[in-house]
N, C-alpha and C positions, 0 to 999 in steps of 0.2 A: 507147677501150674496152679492159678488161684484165680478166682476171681471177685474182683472188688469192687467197689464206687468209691469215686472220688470227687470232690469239687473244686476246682480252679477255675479263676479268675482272668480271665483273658487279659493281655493289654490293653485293647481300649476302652475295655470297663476300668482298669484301673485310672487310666487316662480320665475317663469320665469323671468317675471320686475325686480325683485330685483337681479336679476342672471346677469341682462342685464345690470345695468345701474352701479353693481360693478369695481371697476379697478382690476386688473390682482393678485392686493396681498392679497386684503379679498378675490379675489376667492378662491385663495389658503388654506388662512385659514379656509374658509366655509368648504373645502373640507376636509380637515384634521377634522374638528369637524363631520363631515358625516361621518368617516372614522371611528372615535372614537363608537358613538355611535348606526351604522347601520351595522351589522355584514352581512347584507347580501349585503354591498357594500364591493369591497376587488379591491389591487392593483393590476393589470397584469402586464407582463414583457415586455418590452421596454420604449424609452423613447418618452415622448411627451403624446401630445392626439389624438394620430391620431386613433385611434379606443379606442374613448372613450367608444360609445357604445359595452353592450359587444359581443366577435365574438363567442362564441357558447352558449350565455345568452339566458335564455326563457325569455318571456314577460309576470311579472306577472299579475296579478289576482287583484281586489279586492275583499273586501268579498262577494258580492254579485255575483262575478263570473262572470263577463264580464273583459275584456281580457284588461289592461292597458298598453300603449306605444303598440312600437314597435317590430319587430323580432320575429311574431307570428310564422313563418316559424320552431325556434329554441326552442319555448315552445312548441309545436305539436311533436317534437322530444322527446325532453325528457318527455313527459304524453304519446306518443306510449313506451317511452322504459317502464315506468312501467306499463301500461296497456300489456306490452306482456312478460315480466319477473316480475312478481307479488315475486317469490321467490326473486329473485335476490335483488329486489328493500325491501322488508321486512328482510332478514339477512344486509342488508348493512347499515340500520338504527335501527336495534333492541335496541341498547345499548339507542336509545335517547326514548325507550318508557318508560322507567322506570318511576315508581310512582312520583306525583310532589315532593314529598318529599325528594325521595333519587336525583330526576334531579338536586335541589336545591341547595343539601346539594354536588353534583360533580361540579357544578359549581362556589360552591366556593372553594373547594381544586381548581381548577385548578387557580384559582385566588388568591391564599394562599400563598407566598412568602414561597419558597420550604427549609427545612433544612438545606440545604448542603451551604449554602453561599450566596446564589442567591436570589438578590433585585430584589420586585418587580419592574417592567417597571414604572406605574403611581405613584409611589411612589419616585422611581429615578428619573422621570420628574419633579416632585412637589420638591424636593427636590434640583435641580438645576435650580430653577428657581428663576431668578433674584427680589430679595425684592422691595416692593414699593419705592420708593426715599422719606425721610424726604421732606417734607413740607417747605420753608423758615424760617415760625415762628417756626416750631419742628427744624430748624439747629440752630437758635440764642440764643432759648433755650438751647440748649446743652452748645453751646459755652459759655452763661453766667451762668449756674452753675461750672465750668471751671475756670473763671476768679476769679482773689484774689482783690475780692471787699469790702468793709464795709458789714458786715451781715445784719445790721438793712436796707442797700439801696436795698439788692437782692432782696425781693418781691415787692418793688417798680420796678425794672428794671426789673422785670420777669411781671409785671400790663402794662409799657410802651412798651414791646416785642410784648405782645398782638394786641398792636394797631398799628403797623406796617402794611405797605402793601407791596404786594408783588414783587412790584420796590423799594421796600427798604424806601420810604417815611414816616413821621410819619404826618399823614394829619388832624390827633384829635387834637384839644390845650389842653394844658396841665388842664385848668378849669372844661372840658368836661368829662376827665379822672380822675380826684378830685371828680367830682360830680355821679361817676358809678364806684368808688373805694371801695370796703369791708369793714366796719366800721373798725378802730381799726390798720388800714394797714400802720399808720405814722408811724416817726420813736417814736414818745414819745407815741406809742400806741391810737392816735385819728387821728382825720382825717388828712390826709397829707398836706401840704401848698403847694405854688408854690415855695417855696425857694427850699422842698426837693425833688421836682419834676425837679426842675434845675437839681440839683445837679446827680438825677437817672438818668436824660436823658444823662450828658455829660458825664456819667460814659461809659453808654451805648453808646454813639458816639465814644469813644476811644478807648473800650476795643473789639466791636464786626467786624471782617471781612466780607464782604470785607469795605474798609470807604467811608465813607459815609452812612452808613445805621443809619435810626434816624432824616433824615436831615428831616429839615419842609417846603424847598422850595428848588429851584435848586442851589439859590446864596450859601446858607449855608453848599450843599450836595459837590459843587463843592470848596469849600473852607476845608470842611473835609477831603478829595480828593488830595488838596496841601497841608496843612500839614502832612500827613501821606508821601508823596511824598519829603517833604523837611527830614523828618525823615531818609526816605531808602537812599535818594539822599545824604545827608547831605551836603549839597548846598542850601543855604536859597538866596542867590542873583538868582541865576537860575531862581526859582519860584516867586521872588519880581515882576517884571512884571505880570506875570501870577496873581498873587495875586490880583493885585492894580485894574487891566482888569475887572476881577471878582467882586470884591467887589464896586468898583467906575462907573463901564462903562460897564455893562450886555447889558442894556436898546441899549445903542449902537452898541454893540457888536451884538447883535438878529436881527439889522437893517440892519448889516454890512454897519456901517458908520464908518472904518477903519482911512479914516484921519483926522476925529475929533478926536479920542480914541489918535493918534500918539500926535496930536498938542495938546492933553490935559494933557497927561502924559508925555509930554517931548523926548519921543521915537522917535526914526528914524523908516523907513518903514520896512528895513528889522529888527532890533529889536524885532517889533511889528509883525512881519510876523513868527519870530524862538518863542515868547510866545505864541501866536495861533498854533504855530505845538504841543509846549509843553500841550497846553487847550484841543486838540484833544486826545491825550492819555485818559484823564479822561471820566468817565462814567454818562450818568445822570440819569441813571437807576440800580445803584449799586445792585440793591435785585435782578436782573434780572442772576448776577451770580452764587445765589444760586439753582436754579429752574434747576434742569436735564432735561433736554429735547434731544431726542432719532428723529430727522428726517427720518421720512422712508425714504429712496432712491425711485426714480420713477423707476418705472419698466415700458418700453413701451409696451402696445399690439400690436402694430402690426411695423413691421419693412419697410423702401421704401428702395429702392435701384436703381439703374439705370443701364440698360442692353445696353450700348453701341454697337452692334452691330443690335440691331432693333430700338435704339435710342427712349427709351420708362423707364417711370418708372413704377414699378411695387412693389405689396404689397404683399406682407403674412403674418399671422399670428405668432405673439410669441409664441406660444403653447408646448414648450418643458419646459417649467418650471412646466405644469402642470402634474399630475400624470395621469398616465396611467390606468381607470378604468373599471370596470366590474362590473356584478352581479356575487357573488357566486353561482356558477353550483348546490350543494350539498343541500343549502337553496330553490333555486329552484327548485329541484326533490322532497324536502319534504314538499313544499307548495302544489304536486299533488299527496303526496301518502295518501292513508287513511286510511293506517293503522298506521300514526300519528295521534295523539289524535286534533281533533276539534281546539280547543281554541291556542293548538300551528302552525298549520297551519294560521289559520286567524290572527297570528300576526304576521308569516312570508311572506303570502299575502300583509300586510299591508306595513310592513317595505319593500319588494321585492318594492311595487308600491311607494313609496317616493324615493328610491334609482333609480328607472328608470325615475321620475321625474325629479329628479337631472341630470343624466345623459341627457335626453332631450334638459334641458332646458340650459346645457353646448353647447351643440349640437348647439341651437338655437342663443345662444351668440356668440359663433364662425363665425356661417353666414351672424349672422345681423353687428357685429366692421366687419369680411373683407368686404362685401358689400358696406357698408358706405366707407370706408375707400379706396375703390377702386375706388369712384362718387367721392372723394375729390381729390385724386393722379389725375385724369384725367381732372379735372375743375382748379384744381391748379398747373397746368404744371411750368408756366410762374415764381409761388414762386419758385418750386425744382432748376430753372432755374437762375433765376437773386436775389432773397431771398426776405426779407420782405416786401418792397417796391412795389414789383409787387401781393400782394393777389389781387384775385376779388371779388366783391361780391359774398356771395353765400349762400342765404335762405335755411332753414333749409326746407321749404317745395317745392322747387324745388329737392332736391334729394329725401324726400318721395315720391313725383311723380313717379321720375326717378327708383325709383323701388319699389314700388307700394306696401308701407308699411304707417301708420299713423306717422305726424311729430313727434307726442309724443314716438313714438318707436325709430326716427332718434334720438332726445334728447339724451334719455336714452342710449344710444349706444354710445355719444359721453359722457358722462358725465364724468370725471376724467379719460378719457382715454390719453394715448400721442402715436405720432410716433415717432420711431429713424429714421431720414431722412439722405442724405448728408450734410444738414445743423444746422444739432445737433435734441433733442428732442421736439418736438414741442405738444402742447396742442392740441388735433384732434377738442375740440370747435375752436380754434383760427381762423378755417379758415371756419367756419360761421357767417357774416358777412353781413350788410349792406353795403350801399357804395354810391356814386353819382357819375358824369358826369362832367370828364373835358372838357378844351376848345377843343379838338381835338375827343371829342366824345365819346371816352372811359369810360369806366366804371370803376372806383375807389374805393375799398371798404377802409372802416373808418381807418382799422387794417393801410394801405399802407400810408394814410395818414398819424398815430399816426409815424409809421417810418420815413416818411422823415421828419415829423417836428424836430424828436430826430435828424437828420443827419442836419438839420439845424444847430442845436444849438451846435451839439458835433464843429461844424465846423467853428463855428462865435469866432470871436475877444473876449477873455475874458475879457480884459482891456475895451473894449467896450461892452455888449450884445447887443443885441436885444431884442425891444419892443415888444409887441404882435404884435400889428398895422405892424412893420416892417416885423417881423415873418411871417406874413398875406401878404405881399407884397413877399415874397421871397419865399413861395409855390402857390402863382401866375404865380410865373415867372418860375416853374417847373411845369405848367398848370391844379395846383389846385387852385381853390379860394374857401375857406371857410373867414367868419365871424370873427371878434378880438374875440369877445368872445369865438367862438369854439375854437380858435388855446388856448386863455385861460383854459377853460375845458380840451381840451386834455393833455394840456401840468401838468393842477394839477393831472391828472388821470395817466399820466407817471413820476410823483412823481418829476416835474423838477421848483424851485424857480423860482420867477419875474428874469427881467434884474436887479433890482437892488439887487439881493443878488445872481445873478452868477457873480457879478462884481468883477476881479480879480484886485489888486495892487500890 
């Protein structure tokens, strides 16, 4: 015997975190899945969530009979209505007493796709619902039983298909793939050479779309790439630069040391400048076109706007996108009558108290993004105002503070959320933030700095860059100073090359 404490976390707290720290489009579809399988959750009419909770819902039960959530006020009504119309409340559910057998056998007719023409709902969903997208290796497959190739090379070319990846590379040597090849898989029926392994690969380089796919490094992919291009083009001088660049002067070209490449191939600047427009066309990721990829659109939670006449910005909630819910009234009348049978009560108690979970803990998300969201619009006047150069610092546990919540809830609230502002959709973490202290005293967070360095350099001399060191000297003189190295870091974290590969000719 011992005794101890311990802390856990009930379900619908968990529920709740996971509720909290969702973006605006899994809620969506959380709820739609709530919708599907929680009959005692149902949509009301208008739009929005502005009375999510529901407005004449009772508060159910669980089984044990202590009273879950909310609007105890509106389950005391409907447990007086059938404690004082005991008739009324037994003929208006009679039909659902029936033996479980026959309840069973009514619940699936009504789920039976009716005679007269009429598809089922979930059947008509599942049936217009968009098929998984082929695989790269299931597209090339296709593509090469397709092609009019040698018989004896397609299970070879269908073995080297295999070993593609999914940028279109073929990154196995061909040894590797001879030595984990199927007995008997050559073409004289034993094991394959490298000759016939040549030979399937360039079948497979020629014949598969998009080109390039096959290649075994970038020089080889981008050389596939202008030949197919000299084909459409039918202009082989066009591409001869281009070609020569590629195959002779990569190494240089990845340095951008442009007037070696000129004085080596003979080219003048602008020559050498219209085959590098031509170079950019081409892909170095060819497989990358095969891959469907579907980007959600961001959806903001919460919208800023600015009220010019109190000269103030102010936030609300997205919330029309979401459905309008409730507890069904009907379910809730027959989680208190008892002259439903036991076992179907306690399971519409059950389901009643997850669906007013839900609802809760939508409630609680609502409060806690505008809350947040309301400490940031007022701490971040100065960004709505002059834009990204002006963020402040702004700790994640000074607004917990400020309203008097744990930081790990502040997180969760911001996590994949955005604002629609006057200055487009902004990431609601973006503006938490560290920061330091210019020469004038001010507080400068990190975010202000990564912008002016970008305004730096949008704005310097291409023909000349700037050095780090220099960089470091020119947001001094805009009264930040950070380190070479930071303005370094920041500048590989805003995805922007040294001076000598922004160096333009």
């Amino acid at each position: 015997m011992r005794l101890s404490q311990q802390m856990k976390l009930a379900p619908h707290m968990i529920q709740s975190m996971e509720i909290l720290q969702m973006p605006l489009g899994q809620l969506e579809e959380r709820i739609e899945q709530e919708l599907e399988s929680n009959a005692t959750l149902e949509l009301a009419e208008g739009d929005g969530l502005a009375a999510i909770a529901p407005d004449d819902g009772a508060t159910p039960t669980d089984p044990s009979g202590g009273a879950v959530g909310t609007n105890s006020e509106d389950f005391e009504r409907l447990e007086d209505f059938g404690q004082n119309n005991p008739e009324a409340a037994e003929n208006e559910y009679e039909d659902r007493r029936d033996p479980p057998d026959r309840q069973r056998e009514r619940e699936y007719e009504d789920r039976r796709p009716s005679g007269d023409g009429e598809v089922d709902a979930k059947s008509e969903a599942m049936a217009n619902t968009a098929s998984r997208p082929d695989s790269p290796s299931e597209q090339l497959r296709e593509q090469w039983l397709l092609t009019e190739v040698d018989p004896k090379l397609r299970p070879l070319g269908e073995l080297i298909i295999g070993y593609i990846e999914d940028d279109g590379y073929l990154r196995t040597p061909l040894p590797t793939i001879i030595e984990k090849s199927p007995p008997g898989s050559g073409l004289d029926g034993g094991t394959p050479s490298i000759e016939q392994m040549e030979r399937a690969l360039k079948a497979v380089q020629l014949l598969l779309e998009p080109p390039g796919i096959g290649a075994r490094d970038m020089r080889e992919c981008l050389l596939l790439q202008i030949d197919a291009k000299e084909v459409e083009t039918e202009d082989d001088m066009a591409w001869a630069l281009v070609r020569k660049i590629v195959a002779e002067h990569l190494d240089d070209l990845t340095q951008n040391r442009r007037p070696k490449i000129a004085q080596k191939t003979g080219a003048t600047m602008d020559e050498l400048n219209a085959a590098l427009d031509r170079l950019k066309t081409l892909r170095l990721a060819p497989g990358r076109e095969l891959i469907q990829t579907s980007e959600a659109a961001i959806v903001p939670d919460v919208f800023v706007e600015y009220d010019a006449e109190r000269d103030r910005y102010y936030a609300y909630l997205n919330d029309r996108r979401l459905p309008n819910l409730r507890l069904n009234q009907e379910y809730a009348m027959m989680a208190k009558d008892r002259a439903v049978p036991k076992p179907t009560r306690e399971f519409i108690k059950t389901n009643l108290g997850n669906a007013q979970f839900l609802l809760e803990a939508i409630e609680q998300r609502k409060r806690t993004v505008l809350r947040v969201a309301e400490a940031v619009v007022a701490a971040q006047r100065d960004f709505f105002d002059y834009g990204p150069q002006s963020i402040k610092p702004l700790p994640m546990t000074k607004v917990a503070e400020q309203l008097g919540i744990h930081v790990a809830t502040v997180s969760r609230a911001v996590a994949e959320k955005y604002l629609q502002t006057p200055r487009g959709i902004v990431p609601l973490r973006k503006f938490f933030t560290g920061g330091t202290v210019n020469e004038e005293g001010e507080e400068v967070s990190w975010e202000a700095i990564k912008a002016a360095l970008s305004d730096v350099i949008e704005k310097e001399d291409k023909h000349n860059p700037l050095s780090d060191d220099q960089l470091a000297d020119e947001l001094k003189k805009r009264g930040v100073e950070i380190a070479r190295r930071t303005v370094a870091k920041y500048r590989g974290q805003l995805g922007i090359p040294t001076g000598r590969l922004r160096k333009a000719y």
